[in-house]
C-alpha positions as CSV (number, residue, x, y, z in Angstrom):
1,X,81.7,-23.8,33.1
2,X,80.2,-24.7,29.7
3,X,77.0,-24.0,31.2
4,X,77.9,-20.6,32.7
5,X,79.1,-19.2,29.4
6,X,75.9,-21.4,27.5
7,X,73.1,-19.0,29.8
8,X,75.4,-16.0,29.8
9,X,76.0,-15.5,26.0
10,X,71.8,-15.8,26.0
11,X,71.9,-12.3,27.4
12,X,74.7,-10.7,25.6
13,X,72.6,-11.3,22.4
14,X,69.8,-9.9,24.1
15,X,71.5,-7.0,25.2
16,X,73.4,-6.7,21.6
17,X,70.0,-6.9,19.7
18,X,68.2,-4.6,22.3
19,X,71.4,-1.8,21.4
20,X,70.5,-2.2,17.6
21,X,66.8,-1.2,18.1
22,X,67.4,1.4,19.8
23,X,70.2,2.9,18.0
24,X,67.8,1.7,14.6
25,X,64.8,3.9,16.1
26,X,66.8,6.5,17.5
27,X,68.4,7.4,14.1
28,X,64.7,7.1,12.5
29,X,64.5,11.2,12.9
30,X,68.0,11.8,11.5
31,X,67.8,9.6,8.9
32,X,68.3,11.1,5.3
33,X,66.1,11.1,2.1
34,X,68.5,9.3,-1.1
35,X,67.6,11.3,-4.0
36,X,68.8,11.0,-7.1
37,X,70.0,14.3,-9.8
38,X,66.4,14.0,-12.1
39,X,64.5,14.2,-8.5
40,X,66.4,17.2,-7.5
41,X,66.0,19.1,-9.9
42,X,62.3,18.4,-9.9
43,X,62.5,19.5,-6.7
44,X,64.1,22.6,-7.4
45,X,62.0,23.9,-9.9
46,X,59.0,23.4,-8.0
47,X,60.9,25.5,-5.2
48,X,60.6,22.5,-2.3
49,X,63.8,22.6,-1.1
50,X,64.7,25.4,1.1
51,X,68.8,25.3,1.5
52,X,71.4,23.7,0.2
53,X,75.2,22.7,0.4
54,X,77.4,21.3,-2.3
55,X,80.9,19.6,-1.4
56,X,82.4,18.4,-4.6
57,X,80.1,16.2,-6.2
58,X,78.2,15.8,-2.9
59,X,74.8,17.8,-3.0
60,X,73.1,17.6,0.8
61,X,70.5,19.9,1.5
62,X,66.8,20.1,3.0
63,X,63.2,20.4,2.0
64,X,60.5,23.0,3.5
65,X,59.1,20.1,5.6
66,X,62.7,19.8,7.4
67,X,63.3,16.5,5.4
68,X,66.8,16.3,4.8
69,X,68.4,14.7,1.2
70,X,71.5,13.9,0.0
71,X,72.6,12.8,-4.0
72,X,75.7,12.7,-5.7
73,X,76.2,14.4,-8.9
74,X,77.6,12.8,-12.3
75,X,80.9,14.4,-13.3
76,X,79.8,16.0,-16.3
77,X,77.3,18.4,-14.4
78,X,79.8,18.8,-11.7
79,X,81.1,22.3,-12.7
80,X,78.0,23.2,-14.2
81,X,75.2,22.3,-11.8
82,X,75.6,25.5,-10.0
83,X,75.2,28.1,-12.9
84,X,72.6,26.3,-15.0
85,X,70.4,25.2,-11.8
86,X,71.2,27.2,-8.2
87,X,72.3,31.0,-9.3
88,X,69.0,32.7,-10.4
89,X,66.9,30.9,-7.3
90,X,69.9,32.1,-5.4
91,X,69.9,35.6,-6.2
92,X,66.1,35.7,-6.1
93,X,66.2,34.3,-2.6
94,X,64.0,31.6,-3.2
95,X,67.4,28.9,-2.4
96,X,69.6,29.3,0.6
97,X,73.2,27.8,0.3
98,X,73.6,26.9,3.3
99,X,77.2,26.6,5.1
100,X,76.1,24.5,8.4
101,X,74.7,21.5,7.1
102,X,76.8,18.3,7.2
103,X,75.9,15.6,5.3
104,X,74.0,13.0,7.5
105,X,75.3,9.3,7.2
106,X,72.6,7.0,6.1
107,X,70.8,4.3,8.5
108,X,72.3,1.7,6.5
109,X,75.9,2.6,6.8
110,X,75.5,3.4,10.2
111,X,74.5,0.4,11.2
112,X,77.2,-1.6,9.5
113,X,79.3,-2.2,12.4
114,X,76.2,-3.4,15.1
115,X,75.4,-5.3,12.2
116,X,78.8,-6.7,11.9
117,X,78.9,-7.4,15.9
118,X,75.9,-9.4,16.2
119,X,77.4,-11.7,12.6
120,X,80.0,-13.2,14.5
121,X,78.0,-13.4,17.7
122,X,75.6,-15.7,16.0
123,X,78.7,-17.1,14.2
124,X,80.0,-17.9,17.7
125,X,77.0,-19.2,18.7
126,X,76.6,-21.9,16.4
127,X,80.1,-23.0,15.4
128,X,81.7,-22.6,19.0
129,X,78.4,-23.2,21.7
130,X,76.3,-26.0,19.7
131,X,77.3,-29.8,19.6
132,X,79.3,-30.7,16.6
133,X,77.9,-33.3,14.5
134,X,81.3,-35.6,13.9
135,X,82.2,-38.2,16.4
136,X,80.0,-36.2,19.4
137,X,82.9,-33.8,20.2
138,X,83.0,-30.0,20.1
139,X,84.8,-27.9,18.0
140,X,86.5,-26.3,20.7
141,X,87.3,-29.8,22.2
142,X,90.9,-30.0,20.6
143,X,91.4,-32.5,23.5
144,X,89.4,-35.3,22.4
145,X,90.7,-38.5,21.1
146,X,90.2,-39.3,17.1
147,X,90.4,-42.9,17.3
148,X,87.8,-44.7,15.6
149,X,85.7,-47.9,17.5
150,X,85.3,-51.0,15.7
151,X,82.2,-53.4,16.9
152,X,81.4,-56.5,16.3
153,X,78.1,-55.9,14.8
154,X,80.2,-53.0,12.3
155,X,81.4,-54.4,8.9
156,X,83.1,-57.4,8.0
157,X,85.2,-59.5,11.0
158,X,88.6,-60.7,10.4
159,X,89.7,-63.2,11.9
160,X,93.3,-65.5,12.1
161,X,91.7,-68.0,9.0
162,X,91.8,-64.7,6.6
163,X,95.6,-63.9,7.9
164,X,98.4,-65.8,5.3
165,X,102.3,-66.3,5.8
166,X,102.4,-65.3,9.4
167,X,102.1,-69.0,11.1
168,X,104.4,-68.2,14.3
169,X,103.2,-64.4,14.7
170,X,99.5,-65.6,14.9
171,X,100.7,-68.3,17.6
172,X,102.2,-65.8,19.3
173,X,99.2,-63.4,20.0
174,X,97.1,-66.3,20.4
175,X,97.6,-66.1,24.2
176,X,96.6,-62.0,23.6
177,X,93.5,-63.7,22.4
178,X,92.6,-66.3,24.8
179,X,93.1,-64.2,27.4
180,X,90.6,-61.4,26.4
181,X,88.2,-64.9,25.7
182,X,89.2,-66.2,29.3
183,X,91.3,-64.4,31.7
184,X,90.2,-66.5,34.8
185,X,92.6,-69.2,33.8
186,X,95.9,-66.6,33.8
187,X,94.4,-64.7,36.9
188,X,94.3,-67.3,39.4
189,X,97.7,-68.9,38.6
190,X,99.0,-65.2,39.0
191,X,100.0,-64.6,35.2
192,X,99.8,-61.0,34.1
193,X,98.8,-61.0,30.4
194,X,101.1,-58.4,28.5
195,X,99.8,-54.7,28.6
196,X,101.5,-54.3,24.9
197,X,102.3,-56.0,21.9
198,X,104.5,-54.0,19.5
199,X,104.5,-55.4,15.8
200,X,107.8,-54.4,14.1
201,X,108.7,-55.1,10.4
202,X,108.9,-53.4,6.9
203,X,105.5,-51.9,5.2
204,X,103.2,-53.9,3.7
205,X,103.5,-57.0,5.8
206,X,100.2,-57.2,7.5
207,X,100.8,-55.7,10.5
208,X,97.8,-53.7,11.1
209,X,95.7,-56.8,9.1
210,X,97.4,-59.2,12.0
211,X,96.2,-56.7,14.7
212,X,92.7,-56.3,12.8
213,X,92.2,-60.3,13.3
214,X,93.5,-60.3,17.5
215,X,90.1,-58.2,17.9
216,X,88.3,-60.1,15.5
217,X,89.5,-63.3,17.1
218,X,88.6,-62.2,20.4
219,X,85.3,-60.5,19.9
220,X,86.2,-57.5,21.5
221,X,85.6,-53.6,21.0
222,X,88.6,-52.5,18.6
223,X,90.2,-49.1,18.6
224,X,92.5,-47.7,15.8
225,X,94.4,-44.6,15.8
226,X,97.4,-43.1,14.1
227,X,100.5,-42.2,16.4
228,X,100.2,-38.5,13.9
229,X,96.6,-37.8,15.3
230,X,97.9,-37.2,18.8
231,X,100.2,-34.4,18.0
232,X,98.6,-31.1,16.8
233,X,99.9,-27.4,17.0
234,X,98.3,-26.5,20.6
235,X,100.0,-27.5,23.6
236,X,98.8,-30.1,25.9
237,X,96.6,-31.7,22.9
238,X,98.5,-34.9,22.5
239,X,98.7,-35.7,26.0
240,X,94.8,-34.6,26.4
241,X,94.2,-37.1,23.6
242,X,96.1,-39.8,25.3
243,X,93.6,-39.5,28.4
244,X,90.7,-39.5,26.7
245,X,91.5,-42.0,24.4
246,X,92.1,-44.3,27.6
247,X,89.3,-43.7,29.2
248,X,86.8,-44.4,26.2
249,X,89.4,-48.0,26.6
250,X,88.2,-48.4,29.8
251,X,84.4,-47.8,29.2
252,X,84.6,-50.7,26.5
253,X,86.8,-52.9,28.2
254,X,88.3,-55.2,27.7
255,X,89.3,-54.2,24.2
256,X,92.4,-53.8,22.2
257,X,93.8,-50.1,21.3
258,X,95.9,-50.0,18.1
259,X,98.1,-47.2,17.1
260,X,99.6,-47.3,13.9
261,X,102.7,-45.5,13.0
262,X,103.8,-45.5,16.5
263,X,107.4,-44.2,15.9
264,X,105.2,-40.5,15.0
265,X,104.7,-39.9,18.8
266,X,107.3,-42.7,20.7
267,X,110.4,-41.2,19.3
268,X,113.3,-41.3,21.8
269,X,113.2,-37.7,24.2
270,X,115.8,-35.5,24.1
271,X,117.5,-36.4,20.7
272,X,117.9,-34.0,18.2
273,X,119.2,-30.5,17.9
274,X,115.8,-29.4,19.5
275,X,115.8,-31.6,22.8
276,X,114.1,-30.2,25.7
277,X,110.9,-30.4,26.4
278,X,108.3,-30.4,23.3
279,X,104.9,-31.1,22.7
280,X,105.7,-34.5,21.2
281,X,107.6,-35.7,24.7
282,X,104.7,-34.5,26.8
283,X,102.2,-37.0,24.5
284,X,104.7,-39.6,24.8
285,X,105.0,-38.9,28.7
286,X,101.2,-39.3,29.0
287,X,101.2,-42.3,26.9
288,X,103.9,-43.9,29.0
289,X,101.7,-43.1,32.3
290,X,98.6,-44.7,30.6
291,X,100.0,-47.8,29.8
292,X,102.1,-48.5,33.0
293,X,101.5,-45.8,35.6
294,X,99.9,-45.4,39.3
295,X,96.6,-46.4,38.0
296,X,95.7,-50.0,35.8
297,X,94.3,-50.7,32.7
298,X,92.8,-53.6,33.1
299,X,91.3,-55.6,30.0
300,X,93.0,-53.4,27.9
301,X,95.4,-54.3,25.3
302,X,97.9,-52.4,23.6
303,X,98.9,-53.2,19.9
304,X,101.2,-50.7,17.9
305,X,103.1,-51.4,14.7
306,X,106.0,-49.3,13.1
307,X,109.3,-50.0,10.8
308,X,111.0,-48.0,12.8
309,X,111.6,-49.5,16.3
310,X,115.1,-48.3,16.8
311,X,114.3,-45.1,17.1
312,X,111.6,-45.4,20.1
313,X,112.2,-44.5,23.3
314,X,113.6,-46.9,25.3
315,X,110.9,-46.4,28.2
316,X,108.4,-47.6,25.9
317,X,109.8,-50.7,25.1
318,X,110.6,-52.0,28.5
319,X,108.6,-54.3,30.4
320,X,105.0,-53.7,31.8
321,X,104.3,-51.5,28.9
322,X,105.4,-53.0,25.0
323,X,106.3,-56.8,26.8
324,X,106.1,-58.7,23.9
325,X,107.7,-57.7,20.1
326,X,106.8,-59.3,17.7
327,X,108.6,-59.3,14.1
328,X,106.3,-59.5,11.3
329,X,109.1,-60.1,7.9
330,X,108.4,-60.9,4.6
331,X,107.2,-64.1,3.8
332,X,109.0,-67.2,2.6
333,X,107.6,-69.4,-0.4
334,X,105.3,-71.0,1.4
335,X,103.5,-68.3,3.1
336,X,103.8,-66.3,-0.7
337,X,101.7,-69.3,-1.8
338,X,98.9,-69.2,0.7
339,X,99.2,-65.4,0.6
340,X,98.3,-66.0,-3.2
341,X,95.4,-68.2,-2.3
342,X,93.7,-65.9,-0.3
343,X,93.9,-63.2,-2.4
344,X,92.6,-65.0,-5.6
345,X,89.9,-66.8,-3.9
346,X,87.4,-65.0,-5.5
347,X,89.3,-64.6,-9.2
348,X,88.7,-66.7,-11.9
349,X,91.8,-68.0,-12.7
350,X,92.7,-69.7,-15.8
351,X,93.9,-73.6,-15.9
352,X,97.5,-72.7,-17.0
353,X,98.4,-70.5,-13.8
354,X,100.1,-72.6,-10.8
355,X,100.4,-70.2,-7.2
356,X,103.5,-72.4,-6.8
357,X,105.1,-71.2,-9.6
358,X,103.8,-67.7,-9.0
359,X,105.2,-67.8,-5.8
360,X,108.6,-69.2,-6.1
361,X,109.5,-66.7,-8.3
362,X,108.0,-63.2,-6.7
363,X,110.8,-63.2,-3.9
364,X,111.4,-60.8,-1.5
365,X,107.7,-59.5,-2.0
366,X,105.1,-58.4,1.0
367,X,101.9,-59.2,1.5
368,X,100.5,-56.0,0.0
369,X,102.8,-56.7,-2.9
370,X,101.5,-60.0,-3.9
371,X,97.1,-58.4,-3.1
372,X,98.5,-55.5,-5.9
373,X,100.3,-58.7,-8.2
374,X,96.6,-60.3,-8.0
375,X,94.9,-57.0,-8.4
376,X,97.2,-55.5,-11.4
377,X,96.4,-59.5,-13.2
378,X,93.3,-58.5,-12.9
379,X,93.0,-55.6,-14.5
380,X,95.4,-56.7,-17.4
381,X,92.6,-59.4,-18.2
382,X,90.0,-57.1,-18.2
383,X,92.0,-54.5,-20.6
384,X,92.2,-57.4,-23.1
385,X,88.0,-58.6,-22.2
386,X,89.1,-61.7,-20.6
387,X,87.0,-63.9,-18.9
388,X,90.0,-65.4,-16.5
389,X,93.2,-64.9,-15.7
390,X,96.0,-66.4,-17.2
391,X,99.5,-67.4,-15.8
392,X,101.4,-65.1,-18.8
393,X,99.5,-61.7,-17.1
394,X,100.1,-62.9,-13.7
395,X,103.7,-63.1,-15.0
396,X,103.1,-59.9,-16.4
397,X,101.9,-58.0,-13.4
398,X,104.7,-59.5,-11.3
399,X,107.4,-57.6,-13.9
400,X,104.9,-54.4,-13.4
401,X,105.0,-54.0,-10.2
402,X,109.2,-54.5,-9.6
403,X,109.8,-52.3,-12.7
404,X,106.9,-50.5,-14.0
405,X,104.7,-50.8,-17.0
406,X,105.9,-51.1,-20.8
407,X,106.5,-48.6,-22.5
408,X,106.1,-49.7,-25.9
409,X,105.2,-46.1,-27.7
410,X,108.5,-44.4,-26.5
411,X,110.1,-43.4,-29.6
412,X,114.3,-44.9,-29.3
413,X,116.7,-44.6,-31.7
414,X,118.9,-47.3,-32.9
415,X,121.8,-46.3,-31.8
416,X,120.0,-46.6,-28.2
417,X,118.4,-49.8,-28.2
418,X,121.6,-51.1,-29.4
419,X,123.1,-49.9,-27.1
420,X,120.4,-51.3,-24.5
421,X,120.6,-54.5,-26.1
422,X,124.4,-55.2,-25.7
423,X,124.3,-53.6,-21.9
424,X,121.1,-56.2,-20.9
425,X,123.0,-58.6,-22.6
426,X,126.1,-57.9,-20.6
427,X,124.3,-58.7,-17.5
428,X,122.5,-62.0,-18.5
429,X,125.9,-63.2,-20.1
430,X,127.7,-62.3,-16.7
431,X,124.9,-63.5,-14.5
432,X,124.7,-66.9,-16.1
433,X,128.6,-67.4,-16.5
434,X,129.5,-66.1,-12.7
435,X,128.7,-69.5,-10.1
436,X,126.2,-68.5,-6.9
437,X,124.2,-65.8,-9.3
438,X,120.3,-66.2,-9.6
439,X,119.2,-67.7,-12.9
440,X,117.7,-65.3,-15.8
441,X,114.1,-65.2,-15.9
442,X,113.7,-62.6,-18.5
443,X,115.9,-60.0,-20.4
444,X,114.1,-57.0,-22.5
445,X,114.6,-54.0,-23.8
446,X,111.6,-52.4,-23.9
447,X,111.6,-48.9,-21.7
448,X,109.9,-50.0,-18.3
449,X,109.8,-47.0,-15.8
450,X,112.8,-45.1,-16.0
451,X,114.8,-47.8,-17.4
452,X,115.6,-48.2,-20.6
453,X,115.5,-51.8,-20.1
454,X,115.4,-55.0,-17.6
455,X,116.8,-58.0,-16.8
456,X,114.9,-60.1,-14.2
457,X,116.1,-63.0,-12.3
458,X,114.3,-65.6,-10.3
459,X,116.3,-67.1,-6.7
460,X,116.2,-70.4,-7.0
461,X,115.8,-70.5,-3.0
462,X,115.0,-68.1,-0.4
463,X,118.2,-66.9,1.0
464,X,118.2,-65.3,4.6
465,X,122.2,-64.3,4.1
466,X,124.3,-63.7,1.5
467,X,128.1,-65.2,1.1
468,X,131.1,-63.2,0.2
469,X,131.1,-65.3,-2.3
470,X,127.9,-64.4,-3.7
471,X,128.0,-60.5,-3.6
472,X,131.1,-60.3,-5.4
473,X,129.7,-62.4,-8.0
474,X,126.6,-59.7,-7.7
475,X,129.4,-57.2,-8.7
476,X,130.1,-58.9,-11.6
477,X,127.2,-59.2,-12.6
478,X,126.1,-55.7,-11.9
479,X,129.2,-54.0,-13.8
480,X,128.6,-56.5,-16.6
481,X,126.1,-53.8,-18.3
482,X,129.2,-51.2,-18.3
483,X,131.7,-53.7,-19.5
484,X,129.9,-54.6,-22.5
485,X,129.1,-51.3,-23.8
486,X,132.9,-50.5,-23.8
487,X,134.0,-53.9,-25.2
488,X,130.9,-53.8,-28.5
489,X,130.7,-50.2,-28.7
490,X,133.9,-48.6,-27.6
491,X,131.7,-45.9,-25.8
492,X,130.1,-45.7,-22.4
493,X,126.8,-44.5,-21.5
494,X,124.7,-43.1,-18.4
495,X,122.3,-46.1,-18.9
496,X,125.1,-48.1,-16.1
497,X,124.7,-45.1,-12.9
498,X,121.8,-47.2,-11.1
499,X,124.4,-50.3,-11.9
500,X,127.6,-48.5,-10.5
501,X,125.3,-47.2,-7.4
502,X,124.3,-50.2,-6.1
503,X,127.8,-51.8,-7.1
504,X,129.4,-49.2,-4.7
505,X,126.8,-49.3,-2.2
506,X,127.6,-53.4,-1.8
507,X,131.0,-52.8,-1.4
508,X,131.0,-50.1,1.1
509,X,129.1,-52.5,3.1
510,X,131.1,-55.9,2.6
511,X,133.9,-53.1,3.7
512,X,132.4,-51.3,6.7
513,X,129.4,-53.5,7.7
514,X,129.7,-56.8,7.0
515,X,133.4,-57.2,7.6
516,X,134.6,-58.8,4.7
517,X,138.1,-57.0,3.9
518,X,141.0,-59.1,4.6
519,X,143.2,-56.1,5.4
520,X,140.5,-54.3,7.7
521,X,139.2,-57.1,9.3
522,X,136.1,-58.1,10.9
523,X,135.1,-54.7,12.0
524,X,132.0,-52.2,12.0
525,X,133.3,-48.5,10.4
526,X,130.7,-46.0,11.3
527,X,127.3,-46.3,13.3
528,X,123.7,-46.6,12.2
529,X,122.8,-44.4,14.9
530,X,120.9,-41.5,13.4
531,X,119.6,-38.0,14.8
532,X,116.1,-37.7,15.1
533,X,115.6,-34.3,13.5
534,X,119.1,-33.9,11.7
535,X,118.0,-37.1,9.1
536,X,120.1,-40.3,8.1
537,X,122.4,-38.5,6.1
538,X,124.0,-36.1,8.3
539,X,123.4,-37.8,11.7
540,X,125.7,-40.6,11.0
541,X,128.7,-40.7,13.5
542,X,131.8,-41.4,12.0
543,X,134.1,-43.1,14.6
544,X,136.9,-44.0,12.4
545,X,140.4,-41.7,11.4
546,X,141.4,-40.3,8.0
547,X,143.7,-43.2,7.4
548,X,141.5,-45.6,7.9
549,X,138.9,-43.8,5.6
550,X,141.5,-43.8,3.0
551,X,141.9,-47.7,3.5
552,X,137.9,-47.9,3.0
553,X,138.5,-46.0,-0.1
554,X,141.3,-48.2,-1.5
555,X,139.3,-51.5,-0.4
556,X,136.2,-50.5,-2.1
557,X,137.9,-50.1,-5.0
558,X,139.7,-53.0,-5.3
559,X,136.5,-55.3,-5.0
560,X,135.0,-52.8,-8.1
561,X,137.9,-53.2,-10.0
562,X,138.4,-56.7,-9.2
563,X,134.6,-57.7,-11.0
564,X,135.2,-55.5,-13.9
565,X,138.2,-57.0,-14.4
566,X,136.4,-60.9,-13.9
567,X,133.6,-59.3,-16.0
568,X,135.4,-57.9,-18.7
569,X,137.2,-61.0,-19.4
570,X,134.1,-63.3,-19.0
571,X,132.6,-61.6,-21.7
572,X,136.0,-61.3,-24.3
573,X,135.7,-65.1,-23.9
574,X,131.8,-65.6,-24.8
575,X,132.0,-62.6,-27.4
576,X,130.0,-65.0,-29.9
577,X,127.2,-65.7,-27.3
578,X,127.2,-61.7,-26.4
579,X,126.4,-61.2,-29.8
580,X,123.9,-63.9,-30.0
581,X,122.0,-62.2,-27.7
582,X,121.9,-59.4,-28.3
583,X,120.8,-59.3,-31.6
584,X,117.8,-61.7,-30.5
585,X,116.9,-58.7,-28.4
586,X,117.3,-56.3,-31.3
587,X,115.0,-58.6,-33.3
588,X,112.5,-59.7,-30.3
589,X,112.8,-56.8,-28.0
590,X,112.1,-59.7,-24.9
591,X,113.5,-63.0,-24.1
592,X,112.9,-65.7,-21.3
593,X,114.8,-67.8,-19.2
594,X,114.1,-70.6,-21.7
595,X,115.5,-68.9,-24.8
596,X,117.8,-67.2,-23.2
597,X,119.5,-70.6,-22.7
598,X,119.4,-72.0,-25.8
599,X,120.8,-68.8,-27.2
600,X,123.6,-69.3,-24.4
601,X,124.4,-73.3,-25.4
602,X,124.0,-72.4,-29.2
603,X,121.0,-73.7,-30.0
């Protein structure tokens, strides 16, 4: 068909350029003579020009050899052109006005339009007909896949050695690997090697760098793709993408397919306000035929990675298509460590900085979190011409990337850092006095982001769960901010909202998630489940009554009021050690853990 419409368009331009010449030469004895006003009145006094026709400021007329001419006159000889130029030749008969002659359109303008026609021929020709330069696809070929093949022999290899923190997720897919090495071994004792592995866990974690080092590991052909490249505005796209991208797979095989962002195309059908059947479903359909349909993929692996498995459809998840899921969390201290060494292999580190140290207290951080920790060091040390690194930037960069950078040249008043003073103090005071709290690693009041100040604390130990016990002493200490402005300053401030939100969000879940009200028992109020195009927010069922909304309510409450009450008192007792601190703040503007308690014991 290509080829048909290739040999035919040859023609139509030949046809559309033979149409041109003709009509170019045909209009070659009608064509008129562009004068302008000093010519024609050359003309008319040396009596060439044998009629004449004025419309307006349009003059048309023609000379003695039949030649006709056309000119425009300027508005100022407009009403007098007539009088001062035509009358007396007129009335001596040596001019005719003449009242038949129409003004002739010039070749030019006349040939706009064939002109036009054979522009967005050749347009055609080039843009739609000839091979595209990127990725050997057409222009017209919306169908083609847009995933991009990784060789061996192309850039740097990564293999399991350069992957950190994920111990039992490398063992895991070290059977993907061996079989891609060796799949003799599996294939005679009738094992069938899993078609996909999905990697699930929050951003940042590795997951495409884990899938990056399966290929690398195995020396195979490596594709990558994002789930939002298979979706476009035409119908049938996605699904045509799917193919293609499938059989390109099974050209290189065997080799490992990775689509990234999964949950852009695997959402689950028919949820939603929109159901039916969309272009989205029918990409998803043809990806679910791919992986486990009438026909095999043999040698062909499937990775994906998402944060968002519970919304994929089920069919994708079920054996024969993603058999194996594998959770890729945030690392503990010990995979933060070797993270850490990777990362500052090649950084010249100073002798005071200790990756233990680093690690035990950057908590709760990802793998991308800790490269941008290294990376941000880094550039502190070269803002201040530094040869290496030292631990006090590391420590630095660690407080950067939770909170944001200082902001040292923000003009506050007194009255506010004052106030920010007695609120950060507040929370250290109530942190250190409350039991099962994490120690205070540094308080300050210097504007970081779009807090006014900060107050960081180091876990001790990784924690997987949290006690009752230990999120109500987190109220306390989050509502110890509030308390102290109204105890010291007799005034409340906006500076606690971010500390009443969280507060409220805690207790809503101890309430209605984790089951930790005594009078509404161990009970879930309310579903996670969510609608796909409605949002979180609205697509939340509620499956509980009035009353026992009202109970939430009152429950809530009572845990907020509960640690105000514990945190108000705390600090009427230590009033002397609030103060302490706080005026160290005033005078210091930051604090660490170690002066922070020897300002608590009085030293």
């Amino acid at each position: 068909m290509r080829r048909f419409f290739k040999g035919i368009s040859v023609y139509l331009l030949i046809v559309i350029l033979i149409m041109f010449l003709v009509k170019t030469l045909g209009n070659d004895v009608e064509q008129i003579m562009v004068i302008d006003v000093t010519e024609l009145v050359e003309h008319l006094n040396e009596n060439k020009i044998e009629s004449i026709k004025i419309v307006g400021r349009e003059v048309n007329g023609k000379f003695r050899d039949s030649t006709q001419f056309s000119t425009v006159l300027p508005y100022q000889m407009q009403d007098t052109f007539y009088d001062n130029y035509l009358k007396d030749k007129v009335d001596s008969g040596v001019l005719a006005l003449s009242s038949d002659l129409e003004p002739t359109t010039p070749i030019w303008v006349s040939a706009i339009p064939t002109i036009l026609v054979v522009l967005v021929f050749v347009v055609f020709w080039f843009v739609f007909m000839q091979q595209s330069q990127g990725g050997g696809g057409k222009v017209m070929s919306f169908g083609k896949s847009r995933a991009r093949l990784h060789k061996q022999e192309e850039g740097k290899i990564v293999t399991f050695s350069e992957v950190a923190g994920l111990e039992e997720e490398k063992e895991e897919l070290k059977e993907i690997v061996d079989f891609l090495r060796a799949p003799r071994k599996y294939i005679e004792i009738g094992a069938r090697i899993p078609t996909g592995v999905l990697l699930v866990g929050p951003p940042g974690t590795g997951k495409t760098y884990l899938s990056r080092a399966v290929a690398g590991e195995a020396g195979v052909p490596f594709f990558t793709i994002s789930g939002s490249d298979f979706v476009e505005m035409f119908v049938g796209v996605g699904a045509s993408r799917v193919r293609d991208l499938f059989e390109q797979a099974k050209k290189n095989a065997p080799c490992i397919v990775f689509i990234d962002e999964i949950d852009a195309v695997g959402r689950r059908r028919g949820a939603g306000l929109g159901g039916g059947h969309d272009e989205r479903e029918q990409t998803l359909n043809q990806l679910l035929v791919e992986m486990d349909g009438f026909a095999t993929n043999e040698g062909i692996i499937v990775m994906a990675a998402t944060n968002r498995a519970d919304i994929l459809d089920p069919a994708l998840l079920r054996p024969g298509r993603f058999d194996r899921t594998i959770y890729v969390g945030l690392p503990d201290v010990r995979g933060r460590e070797a993270i850490l060494e990777v990362h500052t292999k090649n950084k010249p580190l100073d002798d005071d900085v200790d990756l233990k140290v680093v690690a035990k207290r950057t908590p709760g951080f990802t793998p991308a979190d800790l490269e941008n920790l290294v990376n941000e060091s880094a550039l502190l040390s070269a803002r201040y011409n530094l040869k290496t690194i030292p631990m006090h930037l590391i420590e630095e960069a660690s407080i950067k990337v939770q909170a944001g950078p200082e902001k040292k040249s923000k003009v506050v008043s007194e009255k506010e850092r004052k106030l920010t003073a007695y609120h950060e103090a507040g929370h250290a005071l109530t942190s250190r006095l409350t039991p099962d709290t994490d120690p205070v690693h540094m308080v300050t009041i210097i504007p970081r982001g779009m807090a006014g100040g900060f107050t960081a604390y180091i876990p001790e130990e990784d924690r997987s769960f949290l006690t009752k016990k230990q999120m109500e002493s987190r109220l306390v200490m989050l509502l110890g901010g509030r308390v102290a402005e109204a105890l010291v300053l007799g005034d409340i401030s906006t500076g606690a909202q971010n500390d009443i939100e969280r507060a409220t969000k805690l207790a809503r879940s101890m309430v209605t998630h984790y089951g930790m009200s005594d009078k509404l028992g161990p009970m879930t109020y309310g579903t996670d489940e969510e609608e796909v195009f409605v949002g979180r927010d609205f697509g939340r069922a509620r499956n509980y009554s009035e009353d026992v909304a009202a109970a939430i309510d009152k429950e809530m409450r009572d845990l907020i009021d509960t640690a105000y009450n514990k945190a108000e008192k705390l600090l009427k007792e230590n009033m002397d050690k609030l103060h302490r601190v706080a005026e160290t703040l005033l005078e210091k503007e930051t604090i660490d853990g170690k002066e922070f308690e020897r300002l608590f014991q009085g030293a």
